[in-house]
C-alpha positions in Angstrom: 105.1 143.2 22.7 103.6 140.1 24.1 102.1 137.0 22.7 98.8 137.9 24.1 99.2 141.5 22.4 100.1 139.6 19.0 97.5 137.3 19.0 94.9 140.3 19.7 96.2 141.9 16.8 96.4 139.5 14.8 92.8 138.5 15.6 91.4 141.7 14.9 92.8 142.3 12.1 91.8 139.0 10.5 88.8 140.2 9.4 88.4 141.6 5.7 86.9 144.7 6.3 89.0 145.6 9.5 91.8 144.7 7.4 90.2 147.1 4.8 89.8 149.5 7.7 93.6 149.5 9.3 94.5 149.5 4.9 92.7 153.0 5.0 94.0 154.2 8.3 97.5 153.9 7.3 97.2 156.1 4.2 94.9 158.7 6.5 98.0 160.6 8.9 95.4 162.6 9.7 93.0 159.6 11.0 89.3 159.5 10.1 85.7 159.9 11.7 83.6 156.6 11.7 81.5 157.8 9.1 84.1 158.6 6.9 85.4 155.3 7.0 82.3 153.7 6.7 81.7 155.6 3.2 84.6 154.8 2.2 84.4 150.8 2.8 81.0 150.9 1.5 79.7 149.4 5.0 76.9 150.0 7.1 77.8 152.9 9.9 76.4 150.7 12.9 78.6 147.7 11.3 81.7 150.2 11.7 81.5 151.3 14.8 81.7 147.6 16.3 84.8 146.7 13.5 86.4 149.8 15.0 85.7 148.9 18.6 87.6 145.9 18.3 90.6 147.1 16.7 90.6 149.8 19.5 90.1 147.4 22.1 93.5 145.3 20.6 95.4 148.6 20.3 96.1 148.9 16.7 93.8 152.2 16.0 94.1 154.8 18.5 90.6 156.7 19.4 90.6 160.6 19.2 87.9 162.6 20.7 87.4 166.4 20.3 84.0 167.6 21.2 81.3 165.8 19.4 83.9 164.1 16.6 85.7 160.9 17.3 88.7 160.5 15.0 90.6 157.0 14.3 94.0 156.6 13.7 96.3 153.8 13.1 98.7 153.3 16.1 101.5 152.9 14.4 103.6 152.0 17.4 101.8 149.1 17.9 102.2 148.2 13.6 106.1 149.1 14.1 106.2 146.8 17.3 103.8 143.9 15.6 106.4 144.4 12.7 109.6 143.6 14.4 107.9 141.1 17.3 106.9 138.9 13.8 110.4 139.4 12.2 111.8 138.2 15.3 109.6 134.6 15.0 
């Protein structure tokens, strides 16, 4: 992983409820629809969909569509490879 991957990571993640978000994710194998998150978290559906954009767009939650239902899931390659590339600081 590169510094530039890293440091998009780390940046979207950085923010308390996508924090809260990738928190949920990684107890969901299964992922979850936006909605379902947003219940969840307590936040505004519109306000998810942007959080989640962002941590899609630094590849830490994969996007799953099938039909009409988009699913999220925490990429955990990209956790297991943020993991080791910060053990390896």
């Amino acid at each position: 992983m590169d510094t530039g991957q890293i440091v998009a990571i780390l940046a979207a993640a950085g923010h308390p409820t996508r924090f809260a978000v990738l928190r949920l994710l990684g107890t969901e194998e299964a992922g979850l629809a936006a909605g379902e998150i947003a219940r969840r978290l307590g936040v505004v559906q519109n306000t998810m969909s942007s959080h989640l954009k962002k941590l899609a767009e630094a590849g830490i939650v994969d996007v799953v569509r099938s039909g009409t239902t988009i699913t999220y899931r925490l990429n955990r390659s990209a956790t297991d490879a943020l993991s080791s590339a910060l053990r390896n600081l």
